[in-house]
C-alpha positions in Angstrom: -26.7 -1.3 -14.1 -28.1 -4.6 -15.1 -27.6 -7.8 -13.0 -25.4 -9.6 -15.0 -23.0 -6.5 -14.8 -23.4 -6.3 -10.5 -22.4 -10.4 -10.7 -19.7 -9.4 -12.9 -18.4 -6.5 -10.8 -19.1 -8.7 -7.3 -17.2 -11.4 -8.7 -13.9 -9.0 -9.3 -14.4 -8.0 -6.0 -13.9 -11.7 -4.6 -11.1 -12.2 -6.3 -9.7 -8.9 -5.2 -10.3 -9.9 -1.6 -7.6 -10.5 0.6 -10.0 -12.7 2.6 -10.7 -14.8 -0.4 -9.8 -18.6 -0.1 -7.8 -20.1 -2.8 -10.4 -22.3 -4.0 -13.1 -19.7 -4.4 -10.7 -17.4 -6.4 -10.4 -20.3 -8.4 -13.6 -21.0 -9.0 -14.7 -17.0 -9.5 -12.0 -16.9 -12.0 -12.8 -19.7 -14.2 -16.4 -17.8 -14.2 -15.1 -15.0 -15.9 -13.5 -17.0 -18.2 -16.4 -18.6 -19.4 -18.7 -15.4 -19.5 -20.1 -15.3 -23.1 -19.2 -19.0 -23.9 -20.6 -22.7 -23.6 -19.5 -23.2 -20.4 -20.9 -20.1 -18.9 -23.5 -21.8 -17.1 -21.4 -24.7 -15.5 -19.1 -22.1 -14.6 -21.9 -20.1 -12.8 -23.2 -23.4 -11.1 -19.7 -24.0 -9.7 -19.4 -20.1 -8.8 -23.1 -20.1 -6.8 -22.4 -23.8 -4.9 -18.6 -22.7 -3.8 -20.6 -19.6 -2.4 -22.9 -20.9 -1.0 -19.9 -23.4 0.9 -18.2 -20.3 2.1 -20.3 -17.4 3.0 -20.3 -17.9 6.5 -23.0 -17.4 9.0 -22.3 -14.4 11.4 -23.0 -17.2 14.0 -19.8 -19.4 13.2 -17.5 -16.3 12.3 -17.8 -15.1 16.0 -17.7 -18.6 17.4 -14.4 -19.1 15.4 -13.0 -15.5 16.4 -13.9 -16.3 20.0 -12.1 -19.6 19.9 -8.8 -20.6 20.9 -8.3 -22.0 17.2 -9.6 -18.0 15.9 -7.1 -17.0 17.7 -3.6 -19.1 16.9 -5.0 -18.1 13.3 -5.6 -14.6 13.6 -3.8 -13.6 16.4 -4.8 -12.9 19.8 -5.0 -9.3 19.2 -6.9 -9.5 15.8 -9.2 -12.1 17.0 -10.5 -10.2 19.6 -10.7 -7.5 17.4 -12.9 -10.0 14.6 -15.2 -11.2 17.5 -15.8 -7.2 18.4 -16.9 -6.9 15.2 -18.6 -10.3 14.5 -21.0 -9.4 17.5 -21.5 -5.7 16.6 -22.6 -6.8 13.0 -24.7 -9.5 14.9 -26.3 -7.1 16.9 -27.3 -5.1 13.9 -29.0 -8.0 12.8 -26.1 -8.9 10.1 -26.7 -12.9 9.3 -23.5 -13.4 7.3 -19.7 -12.7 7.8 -18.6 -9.3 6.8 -15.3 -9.8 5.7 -15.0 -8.4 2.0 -15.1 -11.7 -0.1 -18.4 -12.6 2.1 -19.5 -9.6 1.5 -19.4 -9.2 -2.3 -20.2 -13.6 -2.7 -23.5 -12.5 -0.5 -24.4 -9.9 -3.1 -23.6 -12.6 -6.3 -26.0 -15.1 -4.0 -29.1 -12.7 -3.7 -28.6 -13.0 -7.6 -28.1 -15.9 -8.0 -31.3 -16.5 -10.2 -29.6 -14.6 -13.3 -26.5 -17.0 -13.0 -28.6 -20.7 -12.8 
């Protein structure tokens, strides 16, 4: 599978994600839209700087689930459960938040060079 064709497929799965914020959807969909036409490469700088804003470092992602703000969001229950995880993916020397819209938005931003 080509590059291009990875992007494409990471992209679908950051719009698929629950954990995706409404402006990235947004911004991933308009992408899509432009593939193939004039405004495929603005489209692809948006995409790569809105990534770039919200792939999180695994250091904020357990600060926040450790917080008392992580948890009126998440729950108390969930939040503990997010910092469990935030620190086990830390300790495995993860960098980056491991939700699934992270996740995929990391993979489109080791690529990034096919895009810009």
């Amino acid at each position: 599978m080509e590059k291009r064709d990875l992007i494409i497929e990471n992209v679908k799965a950051v719009i698929a994600a629950p954990s995706c914020c409404a402006e990235l959807k947004e911004v991933a969909q308009n992408y899509l839209k432009a593939l193939n036409t004039a405004t495929e490469k603005g489209a692809a700088k948006k995409l790569v700087e809105e990534l770039e804003e919200d792939v999180l470092p695994i250091d904020i992602v357990l600060a926040f689930a450790s917080s008392p703000e992580g948890a009126k969001v998440f729950g108390e229950e969930k939040s503990s459960a997010f910092a469990k995880q935030a620190k086990k993916v830390k300790a495995d020397g993860g960098k980056y938040c491991f939700c699934p819209a992270c996740t995929a938005g990391r993979k489109i931003l080791e690529m990034k060079e096919v895009l810009l």
